[in-house]
N, C-alpha and C positions, 0 to 999 in steps of 0.2 A: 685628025681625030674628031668624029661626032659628039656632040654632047650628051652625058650620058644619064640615064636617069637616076636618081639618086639612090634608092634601092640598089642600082647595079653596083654604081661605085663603092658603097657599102659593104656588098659582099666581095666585092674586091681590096676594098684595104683588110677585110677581116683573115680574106686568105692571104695579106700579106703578110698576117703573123705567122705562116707555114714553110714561108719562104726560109733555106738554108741560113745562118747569119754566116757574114763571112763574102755572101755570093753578091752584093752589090745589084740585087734586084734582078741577077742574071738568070730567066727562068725561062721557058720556052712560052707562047703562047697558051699549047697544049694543054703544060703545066697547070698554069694558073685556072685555067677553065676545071682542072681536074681537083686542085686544091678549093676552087671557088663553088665545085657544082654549079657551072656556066654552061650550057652547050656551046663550043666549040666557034659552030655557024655565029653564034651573038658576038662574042668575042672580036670573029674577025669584020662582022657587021662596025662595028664601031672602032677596031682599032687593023692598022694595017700590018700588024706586023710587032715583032717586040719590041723596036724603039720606041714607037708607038706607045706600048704597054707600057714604058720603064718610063715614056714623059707621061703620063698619066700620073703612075705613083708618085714622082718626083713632085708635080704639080699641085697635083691636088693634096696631099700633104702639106705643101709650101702654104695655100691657099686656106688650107683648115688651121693650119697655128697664125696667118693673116688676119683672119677672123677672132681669131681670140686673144691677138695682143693686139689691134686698133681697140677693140671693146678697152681691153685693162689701159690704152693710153687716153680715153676719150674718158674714163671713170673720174667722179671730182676727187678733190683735195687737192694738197700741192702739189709741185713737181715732185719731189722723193717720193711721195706719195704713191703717184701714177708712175714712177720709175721701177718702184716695187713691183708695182700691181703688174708691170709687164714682162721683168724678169722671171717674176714666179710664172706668168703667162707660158711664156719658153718653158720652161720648167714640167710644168703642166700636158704641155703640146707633147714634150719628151716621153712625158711615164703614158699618156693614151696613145700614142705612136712609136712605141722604140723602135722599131725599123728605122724610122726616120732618121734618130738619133746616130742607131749603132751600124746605119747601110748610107749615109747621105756622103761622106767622101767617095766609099767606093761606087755609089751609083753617079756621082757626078760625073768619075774618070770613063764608066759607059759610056755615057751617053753623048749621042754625035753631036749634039747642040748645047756645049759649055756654054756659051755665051748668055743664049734666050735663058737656059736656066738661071744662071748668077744673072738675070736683069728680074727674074721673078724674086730670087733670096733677098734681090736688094729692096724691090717691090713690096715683098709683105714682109718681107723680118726689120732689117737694117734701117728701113725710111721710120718708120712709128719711132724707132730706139732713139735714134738723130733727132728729130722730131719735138721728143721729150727733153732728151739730153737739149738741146739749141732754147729751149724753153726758159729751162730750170738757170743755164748759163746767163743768159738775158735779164733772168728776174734775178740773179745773185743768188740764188740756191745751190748752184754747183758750180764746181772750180775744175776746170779739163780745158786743156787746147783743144783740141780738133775732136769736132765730133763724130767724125768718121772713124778714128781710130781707136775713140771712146767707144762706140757701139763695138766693133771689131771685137775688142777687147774682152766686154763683155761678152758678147755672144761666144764667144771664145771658149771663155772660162764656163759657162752655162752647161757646152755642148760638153765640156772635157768633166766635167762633176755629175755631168747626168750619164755621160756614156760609160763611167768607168761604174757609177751605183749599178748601170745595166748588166754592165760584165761579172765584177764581182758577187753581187745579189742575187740576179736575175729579176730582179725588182728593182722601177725607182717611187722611193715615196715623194714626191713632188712637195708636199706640204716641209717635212722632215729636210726633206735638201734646200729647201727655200728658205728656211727659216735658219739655214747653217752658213749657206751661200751669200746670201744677196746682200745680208749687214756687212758681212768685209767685203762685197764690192763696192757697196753704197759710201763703206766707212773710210775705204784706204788701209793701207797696211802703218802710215806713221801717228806718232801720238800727236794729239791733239791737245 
């Protein structure tokens, strides 16, 4: 796949909110050109085909919430602090891309290259959360074993609080689930 220019890609996750839910980003070339108002010819200029298409959306998604949770881990304050700042991140990434949210299992199971993609999930979502998390552990700010299955965890619970606002709503307020969520992640479920 060519690099595309930024305009294009634009209108292309815009027509990903056209896309079927349910369909795991399974849409023809065609389609998308028709839902994006793309000619046809440009499309296949830059992508070979649908898997093609379906690692684009996967990608570049993965890459737009990458960018906005290093931002919320690199923000000052303390660890919980920037641990916030990047849950809500997720959060956030969720309500301006619910595709992402409520298509990212079934488009995984698409797509012919499981791996390279979960090397990208780990790439921009998983490393910053670890990252923080390995932080906050170090300095005696947080108390977890493994940080790997601390992010897991989290991310987890993020995708399963945002995807069901999406389902039942049709809406996620990102602020409003943030502000409901991330204190009983932060806090733990025992007393203190």
């Amino acid at each position: 796949m060519k690099k595309l220019p930024e305009d294009l890609a634009a209108k292309l996750l815009e027509a990903s909110n056209q896309i079927p839910e349910g369909s795991g980003f399974e849409v023809s070339v065609d389609e998308v050109a028709r839902m994006a108002d793309i000619p046809r010819a440009t499309l296949y200029y830059y992508f070979s085909g649908k898997e093609d298409l379906l690692d684009f959306y996967l990608n570049d998604l993965m890459d737009r919430t990458r960018i906005a949770i290093q931002k919320a881990a690199a923000s000052e304050g303390s660890t919980a602090t920037r641990l916030v700042a990047v849950m809500t991140a997720v959060i956030t990434s969720f309500a301006e891309y619910p595709k992402m949210c409520l298509e990212l299992p079934s488009a995984l199971k698409a797509s012919e290259d499981h791996a390279a993609f979960m090397v990208n999930v780990d790439r921009s979502v998983m490393a910053p959360f670890r990252d923080v998390l390995t932080e906050g552990r170090d300095a005696g700010e947080l108390s977890f074993t493994d940080p790997e299955v601390a992010a897991d965890a989290i991310m987890g619970a993020l995708h399963m609080v945002s995807m069901k606002a999406l389902i039942m709503n049709g809406t996620l307020d990102a602020q409003e689930t943030a502000d409901k969520v991330v204190p009983q992640l932060l806090n733990g479920l025992l007393p203190r």
